[in-house]
C-alpha positions as CSV (number, residue, x, y, z in Angstrom):
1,X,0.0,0.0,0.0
2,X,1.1,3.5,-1.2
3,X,1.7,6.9,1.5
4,X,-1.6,8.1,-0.5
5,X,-3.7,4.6,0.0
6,X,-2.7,4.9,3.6
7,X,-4.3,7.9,4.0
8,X,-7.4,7.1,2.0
9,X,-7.7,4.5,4.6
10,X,-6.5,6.5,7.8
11,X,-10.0,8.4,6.7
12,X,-12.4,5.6,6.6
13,X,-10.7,4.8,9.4
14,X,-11.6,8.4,11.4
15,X,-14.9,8.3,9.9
16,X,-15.5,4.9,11.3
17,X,-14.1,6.2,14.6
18,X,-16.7,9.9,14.2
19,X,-19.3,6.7,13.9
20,X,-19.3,4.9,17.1
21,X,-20.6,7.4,19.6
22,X,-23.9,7.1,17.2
23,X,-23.8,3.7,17.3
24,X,-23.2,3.4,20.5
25,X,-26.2,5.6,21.2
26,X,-28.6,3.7,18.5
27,X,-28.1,0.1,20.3
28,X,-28.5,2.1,23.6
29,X,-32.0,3.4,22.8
30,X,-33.1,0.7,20.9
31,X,-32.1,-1.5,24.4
32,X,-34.4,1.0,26.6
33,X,-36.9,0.0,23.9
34,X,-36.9,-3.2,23.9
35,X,-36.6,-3.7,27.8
36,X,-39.5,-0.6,28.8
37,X,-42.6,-2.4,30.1
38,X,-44.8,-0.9,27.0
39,X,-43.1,-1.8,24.6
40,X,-41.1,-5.0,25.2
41,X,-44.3,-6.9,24.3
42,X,-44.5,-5.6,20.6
43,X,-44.4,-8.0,17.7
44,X,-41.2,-8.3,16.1
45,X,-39.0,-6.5,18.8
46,X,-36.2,-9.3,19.3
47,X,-36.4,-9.4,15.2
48,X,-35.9,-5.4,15.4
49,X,-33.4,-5.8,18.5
50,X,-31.0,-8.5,16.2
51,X,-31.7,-6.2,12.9
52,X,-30.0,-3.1,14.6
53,X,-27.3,-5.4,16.5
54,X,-26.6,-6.6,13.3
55,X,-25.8,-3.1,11.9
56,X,-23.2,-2.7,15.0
57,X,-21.7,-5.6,13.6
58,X,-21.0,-4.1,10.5
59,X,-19.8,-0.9,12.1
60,X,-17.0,-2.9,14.1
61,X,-16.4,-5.5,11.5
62,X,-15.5,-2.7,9.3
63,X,-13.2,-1.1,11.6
64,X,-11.8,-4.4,12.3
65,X,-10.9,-5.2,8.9
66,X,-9.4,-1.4,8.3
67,X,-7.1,-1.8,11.3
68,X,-6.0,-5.3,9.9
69,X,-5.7,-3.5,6.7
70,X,-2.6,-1.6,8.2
71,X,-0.5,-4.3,8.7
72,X,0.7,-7.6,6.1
73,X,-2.6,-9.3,6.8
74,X,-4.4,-6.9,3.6
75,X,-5.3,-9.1,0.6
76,X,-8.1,-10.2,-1.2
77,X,-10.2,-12.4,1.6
78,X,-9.5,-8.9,4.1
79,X,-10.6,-6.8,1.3
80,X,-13.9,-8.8,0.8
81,X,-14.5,-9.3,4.5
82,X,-14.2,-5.2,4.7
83,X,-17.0,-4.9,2.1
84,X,-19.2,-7.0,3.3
85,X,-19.0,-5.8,7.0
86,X,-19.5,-2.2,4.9
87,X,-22.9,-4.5,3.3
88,X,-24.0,-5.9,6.8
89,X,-24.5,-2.1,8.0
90,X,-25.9,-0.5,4.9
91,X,-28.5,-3.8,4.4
92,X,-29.9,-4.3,8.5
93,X,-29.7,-0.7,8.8
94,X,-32.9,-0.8,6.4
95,X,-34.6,-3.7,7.6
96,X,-33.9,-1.2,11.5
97,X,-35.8,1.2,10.3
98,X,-38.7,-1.0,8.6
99,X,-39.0,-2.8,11.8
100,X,-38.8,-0.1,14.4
101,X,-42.1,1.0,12.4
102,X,-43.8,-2.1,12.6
103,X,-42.8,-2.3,16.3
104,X,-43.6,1.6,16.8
105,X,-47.3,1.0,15.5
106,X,-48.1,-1.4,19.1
107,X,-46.6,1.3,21.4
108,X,-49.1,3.7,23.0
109,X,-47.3,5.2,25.9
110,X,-46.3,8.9,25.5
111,X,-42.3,8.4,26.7
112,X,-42.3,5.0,24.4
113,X,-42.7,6.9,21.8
114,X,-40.8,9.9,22.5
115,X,-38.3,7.1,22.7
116,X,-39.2,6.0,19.3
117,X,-38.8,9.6,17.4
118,X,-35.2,9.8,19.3
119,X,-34.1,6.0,17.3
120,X,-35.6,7.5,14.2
121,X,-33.3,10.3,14.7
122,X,-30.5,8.4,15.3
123,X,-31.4,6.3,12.1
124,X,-31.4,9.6,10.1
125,X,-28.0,10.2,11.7
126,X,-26.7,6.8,10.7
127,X,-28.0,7.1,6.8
128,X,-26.2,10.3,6.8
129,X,-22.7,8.5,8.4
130,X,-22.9,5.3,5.9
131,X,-22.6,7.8,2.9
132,X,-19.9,9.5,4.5
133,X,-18.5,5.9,5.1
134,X,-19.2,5.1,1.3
135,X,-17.2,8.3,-0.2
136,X,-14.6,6.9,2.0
137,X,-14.6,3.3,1.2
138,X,-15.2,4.7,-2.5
139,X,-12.2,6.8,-2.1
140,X,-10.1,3.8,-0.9
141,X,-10.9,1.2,-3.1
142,X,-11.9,3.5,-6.3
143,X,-15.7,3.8,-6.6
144,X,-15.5,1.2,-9.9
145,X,-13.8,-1.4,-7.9
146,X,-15.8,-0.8,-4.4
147,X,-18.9,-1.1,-6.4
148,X,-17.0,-4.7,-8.5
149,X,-16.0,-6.1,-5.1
150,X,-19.9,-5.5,-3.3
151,X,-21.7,-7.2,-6.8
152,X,-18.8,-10.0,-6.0
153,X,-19.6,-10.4,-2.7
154,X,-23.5,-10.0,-3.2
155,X,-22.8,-12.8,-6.1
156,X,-20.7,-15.2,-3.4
157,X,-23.6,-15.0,-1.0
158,X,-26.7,-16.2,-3.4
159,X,-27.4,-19.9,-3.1
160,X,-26.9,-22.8,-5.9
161,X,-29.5,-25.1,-6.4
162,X,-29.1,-28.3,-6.5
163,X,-30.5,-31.7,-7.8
164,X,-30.0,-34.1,-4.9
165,X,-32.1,-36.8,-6.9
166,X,-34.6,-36.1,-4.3
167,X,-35.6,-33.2,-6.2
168,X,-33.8,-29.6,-6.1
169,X,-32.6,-28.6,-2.7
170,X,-31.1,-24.6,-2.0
171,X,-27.4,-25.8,-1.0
């Protein structure tokens, strides 16, 4: 790696750094949400718990991977793991906000859903840090090969069928 890919990288890396106070706060909330007496009862709140957990994962998986990245461990499987950590957050950070509605729709009490508008906040908050994250990632990879290595990855993840005999099977 180059003195200018380093430095591409050092700023994901600060971005992804800038990231986890909101994160941080996100997983908080959503945790007095799904633990408060009216609302822990709601449909789909363990579903909506494991969706945003799942986008923390992708925060620190990213950062993970870009620390790796700095020493002789970057190559192709750390490049591909970075991307789809990058895909984790971007994809569970919409299925978040689709089931915080569905969840928000059973809650009645006036602080639940005070509680509510401040995770929709914080979701606005986290659309607007995963494009900062993209221009980064963009920046680092080169937007043409970011965008090859995601339809790779998205490729890598879709199941083959199968004819067992038995009839076709999703391997």
């Amino acid at each position: 790696m180059n003195d200018d890919e380093r430095q591409r990288l050092l700023d994901w890396w600060n971005t992804m750094e800038a990231a986890k106070p909101m994160v941080r706060r996100l997983m908080s909330l959503i945790t007095e949400l799904r633990l408060h007496p009216q609302s822990s009862h709601a449909d789909g709140i363990i579903l909506f718990y494991r969706a945003a957990s799942e986008v923390s994962y992708g925060y620190a998986g990213v950062r993970g991977c870009i620390r790796r990245a700095f020493t002789s461990e970057y190559e192709e499987a750390l490049r591909m793991n970075m991307v789809n950590c990058h895909r984790f957050a971007e994809r569970f950070s919409v299925d978040t906000r689709v089931l915080l509605e569905r969840v928000a729709k059973q809650i009645t009490g006036k602080d639940v859903l005070q509680l509510v508008q401040r995770i929709r906040e914080t979701l606005r908050e986290n659309d607007v840090m995963l494009e900062e994250i993209n221009k980064k990632a963009n920046a680092f990879f080169g937007k043409n090969t970011f965008q090859t290595l995601q339809k790779k990855m998205k490729e890598s993840n879709k199941l083959s069928v199968v004819d067992t005999g038995l009839g076709v099977w999703d391997k």
